[in-house]
C-alpha positions in Angstrom: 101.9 152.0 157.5 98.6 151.2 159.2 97.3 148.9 157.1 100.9 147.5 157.4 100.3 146.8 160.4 96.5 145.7 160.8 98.2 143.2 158.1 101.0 142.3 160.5 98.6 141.4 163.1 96.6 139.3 161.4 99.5 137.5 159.9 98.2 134.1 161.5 94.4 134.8 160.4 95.6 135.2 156.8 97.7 132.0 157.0 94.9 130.2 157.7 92.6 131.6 155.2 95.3 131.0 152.8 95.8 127.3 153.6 92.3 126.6 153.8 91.6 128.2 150.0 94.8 125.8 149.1 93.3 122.8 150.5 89.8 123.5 148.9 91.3 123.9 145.7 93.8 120.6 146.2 90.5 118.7 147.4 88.3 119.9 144.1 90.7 118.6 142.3 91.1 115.6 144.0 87.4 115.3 143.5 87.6 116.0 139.7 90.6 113.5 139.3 88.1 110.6 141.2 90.5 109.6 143.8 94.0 110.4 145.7 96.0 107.8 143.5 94.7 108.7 140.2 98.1 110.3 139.3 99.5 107.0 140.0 96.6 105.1 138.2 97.1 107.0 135.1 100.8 106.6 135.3 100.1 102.4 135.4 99.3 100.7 131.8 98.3 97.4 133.5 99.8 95.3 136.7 100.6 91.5 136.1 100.8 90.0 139.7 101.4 92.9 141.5 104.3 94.3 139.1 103.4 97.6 137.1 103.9 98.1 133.6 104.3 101.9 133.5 103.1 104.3 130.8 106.1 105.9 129.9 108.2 102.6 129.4 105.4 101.2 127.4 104.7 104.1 125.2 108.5 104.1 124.6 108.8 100.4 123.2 105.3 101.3 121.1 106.9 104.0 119.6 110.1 101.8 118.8 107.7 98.9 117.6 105.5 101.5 115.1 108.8 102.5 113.7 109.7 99.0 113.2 106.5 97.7 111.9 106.2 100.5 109.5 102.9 102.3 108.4 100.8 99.7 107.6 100.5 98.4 111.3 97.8 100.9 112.9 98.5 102.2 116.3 96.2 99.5 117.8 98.2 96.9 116.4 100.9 97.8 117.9 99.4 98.9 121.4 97.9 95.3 121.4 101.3 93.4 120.1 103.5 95.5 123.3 101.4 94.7 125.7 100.8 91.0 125.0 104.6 91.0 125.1 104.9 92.9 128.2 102.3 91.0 130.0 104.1 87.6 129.1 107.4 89.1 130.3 106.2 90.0 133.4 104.2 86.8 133.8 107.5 84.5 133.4 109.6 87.0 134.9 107.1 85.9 138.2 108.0 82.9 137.2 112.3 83.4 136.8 112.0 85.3 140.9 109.7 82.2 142.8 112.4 79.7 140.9 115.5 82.2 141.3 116.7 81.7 138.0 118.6 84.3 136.0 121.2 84.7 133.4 124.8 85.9 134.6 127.5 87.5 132.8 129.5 85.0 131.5 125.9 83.0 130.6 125.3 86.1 128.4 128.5 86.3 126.8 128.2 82.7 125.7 124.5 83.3 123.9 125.6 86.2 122.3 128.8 84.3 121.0 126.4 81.9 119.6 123.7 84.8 118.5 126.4 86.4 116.5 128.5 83.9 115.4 128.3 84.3 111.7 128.5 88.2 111.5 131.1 89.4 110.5 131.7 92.4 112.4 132.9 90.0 115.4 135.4 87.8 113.5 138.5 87.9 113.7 141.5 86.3 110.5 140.5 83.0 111.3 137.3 83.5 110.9 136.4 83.1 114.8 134.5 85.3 117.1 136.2 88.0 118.5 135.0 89.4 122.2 137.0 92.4 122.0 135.2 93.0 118.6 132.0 93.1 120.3 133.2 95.1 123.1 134.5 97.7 121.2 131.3 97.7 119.2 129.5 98.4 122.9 131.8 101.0 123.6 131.7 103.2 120.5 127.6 102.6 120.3 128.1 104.1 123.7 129.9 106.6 123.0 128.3 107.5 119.6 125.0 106.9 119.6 122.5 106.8 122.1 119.8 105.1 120.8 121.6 103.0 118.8 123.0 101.8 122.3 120.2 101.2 124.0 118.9 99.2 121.0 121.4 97.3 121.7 120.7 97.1 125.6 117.1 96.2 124.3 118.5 93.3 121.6 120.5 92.1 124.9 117.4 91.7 127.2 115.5 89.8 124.4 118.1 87.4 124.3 118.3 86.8 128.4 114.8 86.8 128.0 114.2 84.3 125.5 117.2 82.1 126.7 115.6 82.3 130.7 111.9 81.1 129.0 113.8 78.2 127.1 115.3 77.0 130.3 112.1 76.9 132.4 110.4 75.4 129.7 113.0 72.8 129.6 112.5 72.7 133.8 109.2 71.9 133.1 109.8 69.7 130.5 111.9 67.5 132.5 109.5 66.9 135.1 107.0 65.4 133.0 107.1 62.1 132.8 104.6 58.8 131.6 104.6 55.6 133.7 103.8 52.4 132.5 100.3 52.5 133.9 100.0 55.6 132.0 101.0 53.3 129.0 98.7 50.7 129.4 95.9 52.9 129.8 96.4 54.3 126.7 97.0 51.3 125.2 94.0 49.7 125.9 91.9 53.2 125.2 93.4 52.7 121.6 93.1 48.9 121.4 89.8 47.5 123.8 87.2 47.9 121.2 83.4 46.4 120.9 80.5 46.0 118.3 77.0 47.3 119.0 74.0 46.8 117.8 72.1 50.2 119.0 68.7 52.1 118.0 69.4 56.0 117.6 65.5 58.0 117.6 67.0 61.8 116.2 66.4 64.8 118.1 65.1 65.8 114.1 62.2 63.6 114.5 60.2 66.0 116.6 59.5 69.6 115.0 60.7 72.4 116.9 58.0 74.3 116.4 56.2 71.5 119.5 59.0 72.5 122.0 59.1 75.8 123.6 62.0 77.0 124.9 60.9 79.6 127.8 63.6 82.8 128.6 63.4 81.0 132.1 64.9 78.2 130.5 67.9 79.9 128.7 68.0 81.9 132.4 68.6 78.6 134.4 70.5 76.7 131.9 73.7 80.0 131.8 72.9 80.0 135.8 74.1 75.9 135.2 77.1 77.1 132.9 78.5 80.4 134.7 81.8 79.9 133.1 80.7 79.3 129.7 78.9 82.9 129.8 81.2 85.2 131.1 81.2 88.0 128.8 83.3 91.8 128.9 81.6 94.5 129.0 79.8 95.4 125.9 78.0 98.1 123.5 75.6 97.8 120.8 75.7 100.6 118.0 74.0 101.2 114.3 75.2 103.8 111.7 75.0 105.4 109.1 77.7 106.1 106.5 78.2 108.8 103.9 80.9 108.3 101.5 82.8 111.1 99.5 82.6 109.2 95.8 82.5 110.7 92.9 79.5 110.8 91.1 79.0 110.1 87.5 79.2 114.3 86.8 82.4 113.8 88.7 83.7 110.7 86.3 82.6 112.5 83.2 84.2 115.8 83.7 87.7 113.7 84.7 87.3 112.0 81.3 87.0 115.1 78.8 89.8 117.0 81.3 92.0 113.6 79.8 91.0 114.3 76.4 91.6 118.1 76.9 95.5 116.7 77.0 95.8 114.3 73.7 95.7 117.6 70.9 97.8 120.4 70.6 95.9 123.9 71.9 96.8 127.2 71.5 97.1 129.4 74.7 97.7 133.5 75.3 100.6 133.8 77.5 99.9 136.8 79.7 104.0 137.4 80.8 105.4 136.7 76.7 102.0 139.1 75.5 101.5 136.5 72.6 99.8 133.4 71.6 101.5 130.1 72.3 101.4 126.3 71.6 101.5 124.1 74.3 102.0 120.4 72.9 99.6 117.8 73.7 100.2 113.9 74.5 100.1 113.2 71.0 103.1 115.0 69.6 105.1 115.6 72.8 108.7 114.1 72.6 109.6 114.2 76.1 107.2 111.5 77.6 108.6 111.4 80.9 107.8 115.2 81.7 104.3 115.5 80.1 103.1 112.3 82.2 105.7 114.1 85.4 103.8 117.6 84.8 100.2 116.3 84.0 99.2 112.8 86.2 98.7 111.6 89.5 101.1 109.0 89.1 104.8 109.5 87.8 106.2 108.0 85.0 107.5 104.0 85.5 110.4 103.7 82.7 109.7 99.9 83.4 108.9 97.4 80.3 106.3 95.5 81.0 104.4 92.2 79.5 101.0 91.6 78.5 100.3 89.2 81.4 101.3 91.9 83.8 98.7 94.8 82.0 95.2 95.2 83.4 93.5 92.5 82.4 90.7 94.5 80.7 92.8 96.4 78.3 95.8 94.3 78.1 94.7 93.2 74.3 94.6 96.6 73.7 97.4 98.1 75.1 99.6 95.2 73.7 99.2 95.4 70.2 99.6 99.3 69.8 102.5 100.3 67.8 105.3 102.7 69.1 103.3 106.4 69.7 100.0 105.1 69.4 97.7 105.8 72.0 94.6 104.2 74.0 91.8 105.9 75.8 90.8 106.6 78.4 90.1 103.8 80.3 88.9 102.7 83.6 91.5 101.3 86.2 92.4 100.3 89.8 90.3 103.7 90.8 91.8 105.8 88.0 91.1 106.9 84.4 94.3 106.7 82.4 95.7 107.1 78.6 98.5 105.2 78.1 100.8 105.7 75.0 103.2 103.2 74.1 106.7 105.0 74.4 109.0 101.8 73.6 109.1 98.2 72.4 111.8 95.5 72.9 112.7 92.0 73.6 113.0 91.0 77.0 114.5 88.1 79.0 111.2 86.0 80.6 113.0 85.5 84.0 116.8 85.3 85.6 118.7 83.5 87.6 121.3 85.4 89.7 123.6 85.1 92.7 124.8 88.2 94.7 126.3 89.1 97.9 124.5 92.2 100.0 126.7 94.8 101.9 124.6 97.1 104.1 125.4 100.1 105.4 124.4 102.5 108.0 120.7 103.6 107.4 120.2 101.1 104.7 116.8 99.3 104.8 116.9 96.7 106.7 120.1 97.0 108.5 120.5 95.3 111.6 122.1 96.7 115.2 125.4 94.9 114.0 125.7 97.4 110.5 128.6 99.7 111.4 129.8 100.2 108.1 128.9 104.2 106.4 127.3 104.0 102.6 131.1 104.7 101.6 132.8 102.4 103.7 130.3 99.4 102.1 131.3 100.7 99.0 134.7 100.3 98.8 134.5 96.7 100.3 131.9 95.8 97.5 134.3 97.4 95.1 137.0 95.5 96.6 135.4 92.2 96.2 134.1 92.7 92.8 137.8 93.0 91.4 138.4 89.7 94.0 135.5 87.7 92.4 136.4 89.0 88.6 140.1 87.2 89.3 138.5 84.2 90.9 134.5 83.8 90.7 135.0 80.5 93.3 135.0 82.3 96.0 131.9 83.9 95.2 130.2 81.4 97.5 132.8 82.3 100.5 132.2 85.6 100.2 128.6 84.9 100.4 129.0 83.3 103.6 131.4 85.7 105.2 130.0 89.3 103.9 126.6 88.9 102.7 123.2 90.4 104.6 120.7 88.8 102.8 119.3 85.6 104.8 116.7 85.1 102.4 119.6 83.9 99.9 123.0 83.3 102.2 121.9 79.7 102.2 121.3 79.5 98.7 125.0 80.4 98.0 123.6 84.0 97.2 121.5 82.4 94.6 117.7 83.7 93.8 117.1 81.0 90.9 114.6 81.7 88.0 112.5 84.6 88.9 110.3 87.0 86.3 110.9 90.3 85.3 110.1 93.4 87.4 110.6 90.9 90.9 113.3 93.3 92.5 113.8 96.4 93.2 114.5 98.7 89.8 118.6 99.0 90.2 118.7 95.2 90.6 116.2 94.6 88.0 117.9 96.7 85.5 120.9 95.0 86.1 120.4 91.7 85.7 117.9 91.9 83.1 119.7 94.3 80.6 122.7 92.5 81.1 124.3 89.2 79.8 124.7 85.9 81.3 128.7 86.0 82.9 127.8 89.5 83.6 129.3 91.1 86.8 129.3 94.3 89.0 127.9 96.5 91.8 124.4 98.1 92.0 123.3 100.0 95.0 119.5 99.9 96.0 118.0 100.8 99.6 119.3 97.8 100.7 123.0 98.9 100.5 125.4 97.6 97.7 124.7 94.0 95.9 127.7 92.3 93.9 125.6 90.3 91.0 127.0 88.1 88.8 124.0 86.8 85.9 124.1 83.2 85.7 121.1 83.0 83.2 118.4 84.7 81.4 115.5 82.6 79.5 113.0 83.2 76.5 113.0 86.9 75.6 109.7 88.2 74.6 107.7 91.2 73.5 107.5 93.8 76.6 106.1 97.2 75.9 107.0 100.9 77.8 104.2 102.8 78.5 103.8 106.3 79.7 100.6 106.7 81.4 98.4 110.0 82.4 96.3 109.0 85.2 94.1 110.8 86.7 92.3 109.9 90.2 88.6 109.0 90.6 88.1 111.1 93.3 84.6 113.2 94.2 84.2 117.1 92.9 84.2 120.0 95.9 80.6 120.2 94.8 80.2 116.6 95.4 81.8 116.7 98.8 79.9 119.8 100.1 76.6 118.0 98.8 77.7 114.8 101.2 78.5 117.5 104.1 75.2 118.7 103.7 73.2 115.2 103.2 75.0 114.1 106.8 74.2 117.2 108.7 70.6 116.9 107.6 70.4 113.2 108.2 71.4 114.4 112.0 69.0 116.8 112.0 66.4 114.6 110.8 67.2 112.1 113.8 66.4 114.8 116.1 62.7 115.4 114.8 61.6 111.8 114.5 64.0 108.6 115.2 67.4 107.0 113.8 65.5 104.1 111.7 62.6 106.7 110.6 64.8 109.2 109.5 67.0 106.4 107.5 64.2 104.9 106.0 62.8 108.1 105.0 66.3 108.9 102.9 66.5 105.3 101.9 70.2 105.2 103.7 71.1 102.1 104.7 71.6 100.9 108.8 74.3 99.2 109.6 74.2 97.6 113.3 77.4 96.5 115.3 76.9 94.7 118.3 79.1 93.0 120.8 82.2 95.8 120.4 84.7 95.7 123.1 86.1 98.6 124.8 89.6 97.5 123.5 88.0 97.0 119.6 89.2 99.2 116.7 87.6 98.0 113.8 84.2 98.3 112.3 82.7 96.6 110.0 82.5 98.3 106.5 84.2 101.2 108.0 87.8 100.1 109.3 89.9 101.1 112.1 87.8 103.5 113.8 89.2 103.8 117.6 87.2 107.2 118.4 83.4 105.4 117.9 84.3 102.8 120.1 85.7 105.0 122.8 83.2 107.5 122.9 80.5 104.1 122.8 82.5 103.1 126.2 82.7 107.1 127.6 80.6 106.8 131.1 78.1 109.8 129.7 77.1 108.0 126.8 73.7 107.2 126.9 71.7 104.6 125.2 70.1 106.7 122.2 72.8 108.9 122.0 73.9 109.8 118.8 77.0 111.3 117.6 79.0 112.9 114.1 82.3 111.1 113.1 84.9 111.8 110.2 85.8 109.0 108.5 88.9 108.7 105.5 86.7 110.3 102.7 83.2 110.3 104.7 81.3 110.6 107.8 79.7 108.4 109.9 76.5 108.9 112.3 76.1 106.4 114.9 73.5 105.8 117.8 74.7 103.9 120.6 72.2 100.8 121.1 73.0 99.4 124.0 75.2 99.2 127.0 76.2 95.8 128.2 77.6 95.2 132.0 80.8 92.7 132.1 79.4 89.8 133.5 76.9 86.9 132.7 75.7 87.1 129.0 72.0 88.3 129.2 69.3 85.9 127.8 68.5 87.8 124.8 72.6 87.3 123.9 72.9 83.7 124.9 69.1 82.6 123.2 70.9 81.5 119.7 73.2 79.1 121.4 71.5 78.1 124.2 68.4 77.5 122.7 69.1 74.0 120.4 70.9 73.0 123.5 67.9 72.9 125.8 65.2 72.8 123.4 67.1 68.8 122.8 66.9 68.3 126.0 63.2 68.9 126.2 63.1 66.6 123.3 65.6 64.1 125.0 62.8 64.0 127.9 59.8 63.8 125.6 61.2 60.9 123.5 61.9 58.9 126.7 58.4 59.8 127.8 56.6 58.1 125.5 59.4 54.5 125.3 58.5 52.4 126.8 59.8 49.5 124.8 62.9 47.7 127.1 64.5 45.9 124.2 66.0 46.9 120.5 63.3 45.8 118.1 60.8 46.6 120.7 61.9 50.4 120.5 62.7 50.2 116.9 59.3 48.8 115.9 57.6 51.7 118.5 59.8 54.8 116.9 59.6 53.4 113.0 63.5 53.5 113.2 65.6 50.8 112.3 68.3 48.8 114.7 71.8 49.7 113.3 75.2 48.1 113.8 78.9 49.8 114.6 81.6 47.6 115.0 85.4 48.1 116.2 84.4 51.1 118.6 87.3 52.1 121.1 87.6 54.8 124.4 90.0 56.9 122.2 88.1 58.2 119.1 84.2 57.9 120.8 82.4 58.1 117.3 79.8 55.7 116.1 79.0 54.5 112.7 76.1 56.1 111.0 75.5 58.7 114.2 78.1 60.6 114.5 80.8 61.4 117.9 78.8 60.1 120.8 81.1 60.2 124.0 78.4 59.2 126.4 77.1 57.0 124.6 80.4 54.8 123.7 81.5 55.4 127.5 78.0 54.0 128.2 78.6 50.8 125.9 81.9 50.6 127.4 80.5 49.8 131.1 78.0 47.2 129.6 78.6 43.3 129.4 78.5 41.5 126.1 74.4 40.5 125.2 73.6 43.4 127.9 70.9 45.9 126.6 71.3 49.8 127.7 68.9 52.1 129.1 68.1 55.2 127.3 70.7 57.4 126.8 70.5 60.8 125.8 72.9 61.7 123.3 74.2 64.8 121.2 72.4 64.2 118.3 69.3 62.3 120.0 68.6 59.3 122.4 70.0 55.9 122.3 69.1 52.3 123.3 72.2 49.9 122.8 73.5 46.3 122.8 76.8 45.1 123.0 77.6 42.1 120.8 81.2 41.6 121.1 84.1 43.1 123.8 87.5 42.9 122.5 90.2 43.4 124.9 93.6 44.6 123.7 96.1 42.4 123.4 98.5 42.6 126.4 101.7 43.6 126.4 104.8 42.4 127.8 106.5 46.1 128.5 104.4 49.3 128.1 107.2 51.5 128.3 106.7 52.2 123.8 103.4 53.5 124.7 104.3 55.1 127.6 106.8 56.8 126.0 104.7 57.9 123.4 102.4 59.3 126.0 105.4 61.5 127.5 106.2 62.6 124.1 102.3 64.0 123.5 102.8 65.7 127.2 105.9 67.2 125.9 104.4 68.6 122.5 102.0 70.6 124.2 104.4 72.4 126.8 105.2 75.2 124.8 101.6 75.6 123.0 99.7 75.5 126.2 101.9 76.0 129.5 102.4 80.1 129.1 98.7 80.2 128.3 98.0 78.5 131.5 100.4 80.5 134.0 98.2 83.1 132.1 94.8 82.2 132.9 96.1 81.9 136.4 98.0 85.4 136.5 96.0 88.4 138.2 96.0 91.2 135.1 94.5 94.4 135.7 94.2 96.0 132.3 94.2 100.0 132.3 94.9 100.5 128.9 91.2 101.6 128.4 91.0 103.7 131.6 94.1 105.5 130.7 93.0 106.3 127.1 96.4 104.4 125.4 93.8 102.9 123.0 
């Protein structure tokens, strides 16, 4: 009870204490955060003038976009593809708010009358759109499934989207406009023309090797250029790579391990206590299992033709009879044996029509697929006894039922294509049929209704069943790579990077100029952790750091650090050097001409006076030199018989005379060119005007801070 009470009165001593341990902890890790809005920083993926993008709305249509795009689109791809959508989106949505454009209800029941006009889901007898077809679509996504709703709130957006961008592009559009002064401008850019007679002494007549170019001036001519040097922030690296391939012990042992399989051997069965046969590839009768049981790749029942065999064997393979064999043989990364299984006589190509149902979770099905597998079914069923009564409405059918856009304009029709082109159900269809032939197959797609309209020029095609085996590297192998990269590192340590490479005979391979928003490198692939820990603010010039690659490992030093900014001289010297080293030669050459007319210079530079005739404002390019803006503007301010000064060109100086002006002939209305001119202004609204409200958008990017890449 005491101590009760000591702790009673001290109630407000131990408050503070208490408060003051929570605000030293809140403030360390304020401090280890960086700063009071860090939470919020982390939260933002980028801000477009002034409007955050958040992480978690982003990260959500990523997700929805990697599902779409499928496996083959790396996670950077599809970072990068979001954001440049997101970015635009919230650059012309700036755009919709200063102009207070939107699109309202009944707007966006009129573009998605038009958007789904021809699906069939929304028609009604007559063939006509239906709303309450679509709003009880809505409702039962809704009700049913929610994401399949909210796919469809997302399709909705992209339409009021793309139909608000079409309308201020047309806005634009319409206020750009090409007077008739505008007209004869152009006009007479395109038709005032003169001939020259002008001496050109090349930049090429002076050896380089006579005109230094000092790193002071490289220095003062990006100082000149700001704009043309701004560079992001940048890191050099080198590396090192160590592969996991086989070797040719490795190869060898893969080969005999094929052979092992051709004969017949006799095994002791430890269960059955006796001796037993196990049949090789030879004798076996059941192809499809032995290939199943005993290769990396399963058997393909396919019949294929000699064009489509590997190239190096396909002589080979072709003329074996039914149950020879051949091999092994090297191919596409494998050793293989192939034994021909089957021979026959098939059709060279087919032409077909068809008519797709989908159904839900079919490949490819759109938002609008509401039919189950069973449901498309019975309507393919259903039309196939239609079309065997009446194959004239095959085409209607197409029109009204069919999914497959790549052919619904085409009547259904895929004309002459070559064996093996579809998927296997289709394929075995059409080309084990007989022309007239009709019915239903089902592949991923959903159901197809196929009617053969011809076959051509049967030929030779063989079956093959095929062991394979992969060419991949022995455990011994890949523990003797391990232990070659951990003592390259370790070498690296006791003497330098280069040494230690040179000493091993590895080869370094340098990267320079990668970005902090980069994925690939060279010779290696997508490889997003070497170019973030390359950007990490710890890294240190010299550092060097152990990465697992697919099959490998890569060492890497970090080379250099580069601040965003102006590009440094050393960066900018093979670029900037021709530049200024021709104008050093530009002032040299006028240095020592003197000469004020044609021949005089001509004679004085053993060059000869040349001639260009028919020269306009429009395409600035000279006969025998090359595009020479200056110089034609130059011959452009000049009277006829009046001699130039030098002029110092792109591809060296110039003296010229003008011989002959000829004006363009005059007009008596402009408004054809005029209009022309509008029409070019109009052609490059939708190329270049997003681009522009880009450049002149504020976009902070934290995609790099916030470790989304």
């Amino acid at each position: 009870m005491a101590v009760l009470n000591k702790i009673r009165q001290r109630s407000l001593f131990l408050i503070v204490i208490i408060a003051l341990a929570l605000f030293s902890f809140v403030l360390a890790d304020l401090f280890k955060s960086g700063s009071s809005f860090s939470a919020k920083s982390q939260n933002i993926v980028a801000t477009v003038n002034g409007k955050d993008i958040t992480r978690e709305d982003f990260m959500q249509k990523v997700e929805a976009m990697q599902r779409q795009a499928g496996p083959n689109a790396t996670s950077t791809q599809v970072i990068n593809q979001v954001f440049e959508q997101e970015v635009r989106q919230a650059i012309m949505e700036n755009q919709f708010e200063k102009l207070g454009i939107s699109i309202e209800k009944d707007q966006m029941r009129d573009l998605l009358r038009t958007a789904l006009a021809t699906s069939p889901e929304f028609l009604n007898a007559a063939g006509l759109f239906d709303e309450n077809k679509l709003n009880e679509y809505i409702a039962n996504l809704k009700e049913t499934s929610a994401e399949g709703y909210q796919g469809w709130v997302n399709y909705e957006k992209s339409i009021a989207t793309n139909a608000l961008q079409q309308n201020y592009f047309n806005m634009v559009k319409a206020g750009l406009t090409a007077t008739l002064k505008e007209g004869e401008l152009e006009h007479k850019l395109e038709g005032n023309k003169v001939d020259i007679q002008f001496v050109q002494i090349p930049y090429s007549s002076i050896d380089d090797a006579k005109v230094k170019v000092e790193k002071s001036d490289i220095s003062n001519y990006i100082e000149k250029h700001k704009k043309q040097f701004e560079v992001e922030a940048s890191r050099d690296i080198k590396f090192v790579q160590f592969n996991e391939v086989a070797s040719a012990a490795d190869e060898k042992a893969i080969i005999e391990s094929l052979k092992g399989l051709l004969k017949d051997k006799v095994e002791y069965n430890d269960v059955s206590k006796a001796s037993e046969t196990i049949v090789g590839f030879l004798n076996t009768t059941n192809n499809e299992n032995f290939v199943n049981a005993n290769s990396d790749i399963k058997f393909d029942k396919r019949f294929v033709f000699k064009s489509t065999l590997p190239a190096s064997v396909a002589d080979s393979l072709y003329k074996l009879n039914e149950g020879q064999i051949y091999g092994p043989y090297k191919d596409n990364g494998y050793y293989k044996v192939s034994k021909v299984v089957a021979v026959k006589q098939v059709a060279d190509s087919a032409k077909v029509r068809h008519i797709l149902i989908p159904f839900l979770g079919s490949q490819g099905a759109t938002p609008e697929v509401t039919q189950t597998e069973a449901e498309a079914k019975k309507t393919a069923d259903s039309l196939l006894g239609i079309l065997k009564a009446d194959k004239t409405r095959f085409s209607e059918f197409v029109t009204e039922y069919s999914s497959d856009q790549g052919s619904v304009n085409n009547e259904g029709r895929y004309d002459w294509h070559p064996y093996n082109s579809m998927v296997t159900e289709f394929n075995d269809f059409e080309f084990n049929g007989n022309v007239g032939d009709l019915g239903v197959v089902k592949t991923v797609f959903g159901f197809h209704i196929i009617e053969i309209e011809g076959l051509k020029e049967k030929k030779k095609a063989i079956q093959l069943a095929t062991v394979a085996r992969k060419i991949e590297p022995s455990e011994a192998t890949v523990d003797k790579i391990f232990r070659d990269a951990s003592n390259f590192e370790i070498a690296i340590g006791k003497s330098n990077f280069e040494a230690a490479a040179k000493a091993k005979k590895y080869e370094v391979r340098p990267v320079n100029s990668l970005k902090i928003l980069d994925e690939n490198i060279p010779g290696v692939g997508s490889q997003r952790p070497i170019v973030r820990w390359a950007f990490e603010d710890d890294a240190k010039v010299g550092d060097v750091k152990r990465f697992n690659i697919p099959n490998g490992y890569v060492i890497a030093q970090l080379v250099a650090k580069h601040k965003e900014g102006l590009m440094s001289v050393e960066d900018a010297s093979a670029t900037v050097t021709p530049i200024v080293r021709n104008e050093k030669k530009a002032e040299m050459i006028r240095n020592k001409v003197s000469a004020k007319t044609l021949d005089a210079v001509a004679k004085s530079q053993n060059v000869t006076v040349q001639t260009a005739t028919g020269i306009n404002m429009k395409n600035p390019t000279i006969t025998g030199a090359g595009r020479e803006p200056l110089v034609v503007g130059s011959a452009f301010g000049l009277k006829q018989g009046q001699t130039s000064k030098l002029i110092d060109g792109v591809y060296g100086v110039y003296m010229i005379k003008v011989t002959k002006i000829e004006n363009a002939v005059k007009l008596d209305s402009y408004q054809a060119v005029a209009n022309r001119v509008e029409q070019q202004k109009l052609n490059v609204v939708s190329s270049k005007l997003y681009n522009a409200l880009k450049e002149a958008s504020e976009i902070e990017d934290n995609r790099a801070k916030n470790q989304i890449q």
